[in-house]
Phi, psi and omega in degrees: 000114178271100169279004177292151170321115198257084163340150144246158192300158213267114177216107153327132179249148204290192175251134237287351194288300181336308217272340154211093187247192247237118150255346181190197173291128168304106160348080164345146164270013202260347190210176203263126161334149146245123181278146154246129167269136181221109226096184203190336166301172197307296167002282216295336170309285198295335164296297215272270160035318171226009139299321183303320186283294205270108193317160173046049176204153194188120173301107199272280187244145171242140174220155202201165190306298168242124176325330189278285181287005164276323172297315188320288122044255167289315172311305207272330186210032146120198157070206178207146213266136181316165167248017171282171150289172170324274192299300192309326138343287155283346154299330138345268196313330200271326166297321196312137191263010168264034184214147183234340178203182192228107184262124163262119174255025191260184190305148168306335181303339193235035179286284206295312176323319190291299181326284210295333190294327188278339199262350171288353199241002166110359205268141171290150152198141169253158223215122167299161185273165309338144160281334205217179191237356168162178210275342174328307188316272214291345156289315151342318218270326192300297165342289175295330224236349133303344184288297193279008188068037172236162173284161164210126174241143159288155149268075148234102183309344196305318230258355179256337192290173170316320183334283157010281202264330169293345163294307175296333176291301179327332189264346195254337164245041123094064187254340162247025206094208207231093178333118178241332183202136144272150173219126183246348204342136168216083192226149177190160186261137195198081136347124146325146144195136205257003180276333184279154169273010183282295171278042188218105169295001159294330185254018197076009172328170189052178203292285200320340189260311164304290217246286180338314173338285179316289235251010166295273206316278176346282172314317166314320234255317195272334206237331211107219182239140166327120134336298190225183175195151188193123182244169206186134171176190196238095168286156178221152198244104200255003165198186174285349197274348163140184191276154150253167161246125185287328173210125165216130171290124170236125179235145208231145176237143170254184180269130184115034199067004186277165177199198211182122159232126181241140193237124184203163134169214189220065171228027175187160149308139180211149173284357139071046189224140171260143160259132180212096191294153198219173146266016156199055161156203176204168167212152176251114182266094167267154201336132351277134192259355156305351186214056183297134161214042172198179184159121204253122162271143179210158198200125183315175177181080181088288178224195200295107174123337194262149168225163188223112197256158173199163187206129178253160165234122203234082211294165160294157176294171189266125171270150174270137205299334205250015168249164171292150183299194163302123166292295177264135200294156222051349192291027153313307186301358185271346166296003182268334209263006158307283167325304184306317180293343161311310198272327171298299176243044150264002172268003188033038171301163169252322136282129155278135209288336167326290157215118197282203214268301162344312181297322166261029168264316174290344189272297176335281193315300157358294201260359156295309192306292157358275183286318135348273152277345137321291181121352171266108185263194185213121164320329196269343193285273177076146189297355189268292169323276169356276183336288188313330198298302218248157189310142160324139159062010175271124184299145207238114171253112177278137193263141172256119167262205177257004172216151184264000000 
């Protein structure tokens, strides 16, 4: 188990033309998004929930495992339920010509398959987070939907609320400075249980892939992509197939002196806030900050200590009363990240600017680095995975974990 700082590899980044370019005629206002749900778990409720919610968007087809829980579904927030069985089920969906774009809720482990079947098949898709099980997956994925001319969104949601996006505005017009540091925590107490796929390294399990992501992502989101990376945590080794991780601290270094530390997993209360230090202020996206709906700006104001504080408020959308409730709290908040992908492809975009498609390649490489020095390998990884995972000619360090 290595704990020394792991660089990451060195990758050319594409050119602003590449990395969003013009795909197509933009998507008219004359007729409704038609959405595919692919999945059916609580996630996926609460998503279609705000497809539901959301004007001039309409759920077209949902697939599910079974025909039976796809009608079911279907009942409650439109559209219509596949009539396959599993895998054939999404192959459904993915042909069907009355859906433009596709959301995947299914285990992460079947991420990268569902994604590549839908952008194969033309389908725009937001894929729930982690999109990929490693960045090999996710350059893959990167790939296609670049080949094929389609959006590919990670669903991380955070970067469409208001909160959000009024913290950036603030930073561009230079309302703290020059960005010098983030701190992110996302920690709650969550009992083991090895019965859950949250804890079944078979299933992609554990904080950092769950939970760790948000507050990854969120620094990324400020600074870029990371140098260096050094992880420190607490793995339990829950089944034979090898260990998760349960906690972990990370501190990330950027280029230019910047640094970043993200604190996450389910062995504590944590404050569950991001900070993001300027050289003349700060600003606090407070609890829950994967869901922000405040948030205090402070500005020097002369000499040291004095602030010139102000706190915004950004209430949730309104759930509609005659659908069932919000399952995970807040998921009201899945309608900004509806929108966002809306306005991208009636703008006929290929990324959404929330999180373009680079971002979650670099968020990939991050949580390979991670897991690394954690010691939580994947069965799916394999030193050939590894290898793929890092840039042609970038030194390659095999991590020894707790599964091969």
């Amino acid at each position: 188990r290595r704990l020394s700082p792991s660089p990451l590899p060195a990758v050319s980044r594409p050119s602003a033309a590449k990395a969003r370019p013009e795909i197509m005629a933009p998507l008219t206002n004359d007729r409704p998004l038609r959405w595919g749900l692919i999945g059916t778990g609580r996630v996926a409720h609460d998503f279609a929930a705000a497809i539901y919610s959301a004007p001039n968007n309409e759920i077209a087809v949902i697939a599910g495992r079974s025909p039976s829980g796809a009608a079911r579904m279907a009942a409650t927030y439109g559209g219509r339920g596949t009539t396959r069985e599993g895998a054939a089920a999404y192959e459904e969906l993915a042909k069907a010509d009355d859906v433009d774009v596709v959301y995947v809720a299914t285990y992460q482990t079947h991420h990268t398959a569902h994604v590549l079947l839908c952008l194969r098949n033309g389908k725009h898709v937001v894929c729930e987070k982690p999109m990929c099980m490693n960045a090999a997956e996710a350059r893959q994925c990167v790939a296609v939907a670049r080949a094929n001319k389609v959006l590919l969104m990670e669903g991380h949601w955070t970067h469409c609320w208001p909160a959000a996006r009024a913290a950036a505005k603030l930073i561009r017009e230079g309302k703290i400075g020059e960005v010098q540091s983030v701190t992110s925590d996302f920690s709650f107490p969550y009992p083991t249980d090895k019965s859950k796929p949250e804890f079944q390294n078979e299933m992609g399990g554990g904080a950092t892939m769950l939970v760790g992501v948000y507050p990854l992502c969120m620094i990324m989101r400020h600074l870029g992509r990371p140098s260096n990376v050094k992880a420190v945590g607490v793995t339990e080794r829950t089944s034979a197939q090898g260990s998760v991780d349960t906690a972990a601290n990370v501190a990330l270094e950027f280029p230019g002196g910047k640094v970043g530390v993200a604190t996450y997993g389910w062995k504590g209360e944590g404050a569950q806030e991001t900070v993001i230090v300027g050289d003349k202020g700060r600003i606090v996206l407070h609890n829950p900050a994967h869901a922000p709906i405040r948030l205090t700006v402070m500005v020097q104001a002369g000499e040291r200590n004095k602030y010139n504080t102000e706190t915004m408020d950004f209430p949730l959308p309104p759930h509609p009363k005659e659908l069932p409730p919000i399952i995970h709290p807040h998921s009201e908040g899945f309608l900004h990240e509806v929108l966002a992908v809306e306005a991208a492809l009636r703008g006929g975009k290929a990324e959404c600017e929330a999180m373009p498609m680079d971002a979650s390649v670099h968020l990939a490489e991050t949580v390979d680095a991670i897991r690394e020095q954690l010691g939580v390998d994947w069965k799916i990884d394999g030193a050939w995975m590894r290898l793929k995972a890092r840039a042609p000619g970038a030194p390659v360090a095999l991590a020894v974990g707790a599964a091969g």
